[in-house]
N, C-alpha and C positions, 0 to 999 in steps of 0.2 A: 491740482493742488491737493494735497493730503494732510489731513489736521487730524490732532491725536485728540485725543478727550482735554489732556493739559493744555493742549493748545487753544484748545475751545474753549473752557475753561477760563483762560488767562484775557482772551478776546473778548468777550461777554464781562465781565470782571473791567476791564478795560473802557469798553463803551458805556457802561452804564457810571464808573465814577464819574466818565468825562463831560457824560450828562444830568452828573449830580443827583441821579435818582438813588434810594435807598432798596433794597432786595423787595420789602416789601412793598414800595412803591412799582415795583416792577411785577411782583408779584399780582398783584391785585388788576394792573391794568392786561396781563397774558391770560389771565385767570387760572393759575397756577399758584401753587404752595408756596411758600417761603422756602420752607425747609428741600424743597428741590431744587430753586434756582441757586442756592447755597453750595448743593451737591454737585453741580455743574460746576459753577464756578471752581469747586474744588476737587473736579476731576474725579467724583468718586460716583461718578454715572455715565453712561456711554452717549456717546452725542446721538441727540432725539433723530426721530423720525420727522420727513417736511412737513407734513401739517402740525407737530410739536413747532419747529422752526418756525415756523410761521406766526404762532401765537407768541413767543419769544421774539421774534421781530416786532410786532405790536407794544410788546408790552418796553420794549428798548427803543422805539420809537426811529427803525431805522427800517430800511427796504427789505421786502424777503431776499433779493437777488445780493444783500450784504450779508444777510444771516447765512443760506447756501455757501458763500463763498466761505464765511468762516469758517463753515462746517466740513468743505471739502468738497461739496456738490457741485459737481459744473454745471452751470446755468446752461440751457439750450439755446445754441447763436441762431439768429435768423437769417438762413439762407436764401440764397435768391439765384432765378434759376442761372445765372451766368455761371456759377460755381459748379452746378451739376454738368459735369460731361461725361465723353468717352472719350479722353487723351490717351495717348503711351508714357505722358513721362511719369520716371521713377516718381515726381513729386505726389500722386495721385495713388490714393488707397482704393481698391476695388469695393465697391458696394455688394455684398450676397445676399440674393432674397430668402435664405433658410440656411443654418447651417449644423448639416445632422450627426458628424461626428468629429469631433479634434477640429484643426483649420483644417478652411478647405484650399485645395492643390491649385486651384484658379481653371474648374472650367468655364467657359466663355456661356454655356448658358443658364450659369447658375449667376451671372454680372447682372447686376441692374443700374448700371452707371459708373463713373468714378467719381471721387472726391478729392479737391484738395485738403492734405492735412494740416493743419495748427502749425507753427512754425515750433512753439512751447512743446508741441505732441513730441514733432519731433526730434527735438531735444534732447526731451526725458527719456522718451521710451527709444528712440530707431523706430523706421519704417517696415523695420521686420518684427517688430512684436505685437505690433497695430492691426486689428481687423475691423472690418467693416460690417455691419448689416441692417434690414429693412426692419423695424419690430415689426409683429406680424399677429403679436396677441395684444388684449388690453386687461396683464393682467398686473400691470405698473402705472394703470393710464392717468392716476392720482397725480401722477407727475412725469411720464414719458408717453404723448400719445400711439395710439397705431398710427403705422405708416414714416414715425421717425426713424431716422437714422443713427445707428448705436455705435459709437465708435469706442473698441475695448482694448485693451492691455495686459498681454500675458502677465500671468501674473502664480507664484507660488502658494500651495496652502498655507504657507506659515506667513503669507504677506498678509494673509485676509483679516480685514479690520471687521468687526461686529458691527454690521449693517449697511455695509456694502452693499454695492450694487452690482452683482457679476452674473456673466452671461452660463445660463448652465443646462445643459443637455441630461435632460432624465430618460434613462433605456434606450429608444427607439423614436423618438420625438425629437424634432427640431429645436434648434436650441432656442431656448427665453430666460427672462431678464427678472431676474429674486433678490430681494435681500438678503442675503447668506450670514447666518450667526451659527460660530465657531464653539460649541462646549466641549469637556473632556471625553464624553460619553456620545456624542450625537453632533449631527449638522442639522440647522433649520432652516427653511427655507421661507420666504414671507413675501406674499403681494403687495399690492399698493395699491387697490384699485378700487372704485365704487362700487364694481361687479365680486362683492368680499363672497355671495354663495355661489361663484363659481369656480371661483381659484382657492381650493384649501392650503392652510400652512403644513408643509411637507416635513417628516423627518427622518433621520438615518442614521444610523451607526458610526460612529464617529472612527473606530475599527475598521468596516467596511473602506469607507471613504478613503482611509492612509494606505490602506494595502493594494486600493484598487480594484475592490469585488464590489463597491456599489454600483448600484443602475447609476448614479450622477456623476459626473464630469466638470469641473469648472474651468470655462475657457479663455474667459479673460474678466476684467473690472472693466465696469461701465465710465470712463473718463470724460467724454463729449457725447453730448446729445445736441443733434443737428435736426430743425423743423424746418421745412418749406411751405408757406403759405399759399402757392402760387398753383 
C-alpha cells in the first residue's frame, strides 16, 4: 500500500476524531507539538519516520502495526520454514544473497531459496518487477533486521516518495536498503539504524543521478519485509 502525505493526513485526522481526542490531547500524550500534529493532518509535512510513527500511535492510542499501515509501511509477515523452499514454479520469487549490479539474470549460486509471493504483490506489481533478497547489513535494523528478506519493486525515479525505502547500489558494493529523499539539487540517502556512527547519511547530485553518472543506482522499493524466526 502506498499513502500520500494527504492520505496520511486524512487517516490520523480520522482516528483521532473517532476517538474524540483533541490535537493537543494527542499531542501531549506522543510528546509532540501541536503545531506538528496539525501539520500532518494537513498534509503540509511528509509522513514521519517509524520511530515518529510509533510515538504518534501512542499518542492515537492505536497499534504501531496500524500506524505503519497508514503510512504505507508493510509490516514484516512472520514466516515459517514451510514457506521457504526450492520450488520451480513461476509462483516462487528467487531469493539472492547480494545483488551487485541492476537485477540479477538468475545464477543458481547466487539463490538462497525461493519464496512464495503475496497474491496483492502480485497483483500490483507482476512477477517480473519483484526481486527478492537476503539483507545482509544492519544499516536499517531500527526496523528491518539482518538476515531479513527484502522483497522490492521496480520502480521509476519520478515514482519515489520522500522516505522510501529502496534498495540502492552505491559504486561497487552490494546492494542495501536507504531511505532515499528526492530534492531539486541532490539525493539523500539515510539509515535507520542504532549503529547511526557507522552508516553515514549519503548525498549526491541530483544532476548526476537523472543522467546516470552517479555511483548510485536505485533498484527497487522495499514493499515486504519477510522474518523467519525459525
Amino acid at each position: 500500500m502506498v499513502s500520500t502525505n494527504k492520505n496520511f493526513g486524512n487517516t490520523i485526522r480520522n482516528i483521532r476524531l473517532a476517538k474524540g481526542f483533541s490535537i493537543r490531547q494527542v499531542a501531549l500524550q506522543a510528546g509532540m507539538a501541536n503545531s506538528y500534529i496539525s501539520q500532518l493532518e494537513n498534509a503540509k509535512r511528509n509522513i514521519p519516520k517509524p520511530e515518529t510513527l510509533y510515538k504518534l500511535a501512542h499518542g492515537l492510542r492505536v497499534s504501531n502495526e496500524e500506524m505503519l499501515s497508514a503510512a504505507g509501511i508493510i509490516q514484516p509477515h512472520l514466516l515459517t520454514t514451510s514457506e521457504i523452499s526450492m520450488p520451480k514454479s513461476n509462483d516462487f520469487l528467487p531469493v539472492y544473497r547480494q545483488i551487485s549490479s541492476g537485477y540479477p539474470q538468475g545464477a543458481q549460486e547466487d539463490i538462497d531459496g525461493r519464496i512464495r509471493v503475496n497474491d496483492d504483490l502480485l497483483t500490483k506489481y507482476g512477477l517480473e518487477n519483484l526481486l527478492a533478497f537476503r539483507v545482509r547489513t544492519d544499516g536499517m535494523n531500527r526496523i528491518i533486521p539482518k538476515g531479513a528478506i527484502a522483497i522490492l519493486a521496480k520502480v521509476t525515479p519520478s515514482k519515489i516518495m520522500n522516505g522510501d525505502i529502496e534498495a540502492v547500489i552505491i559504486g561497487i558494493e552490494a546492494a542495501t536498503l536507504r531511505h532515499v529523499y528526492s530534492y531539486p539539487d541532490r539525493i539523500r540517502l539515510e539509515s535507520d539504524t542504532w549503529l547511526s556512527d557507522s552508516f553515514k547519511t549519503l548525498e549526491y547530485r541530483y544532476h548526476d543521478f537523472e543522467k546516470n553518472s552517479s555511483p548510485i543506482k536505485i533498484i527497487g522499493k522495499l514493499v515486504q519485509v519477510i522474518i523467519n524466526f525459525e
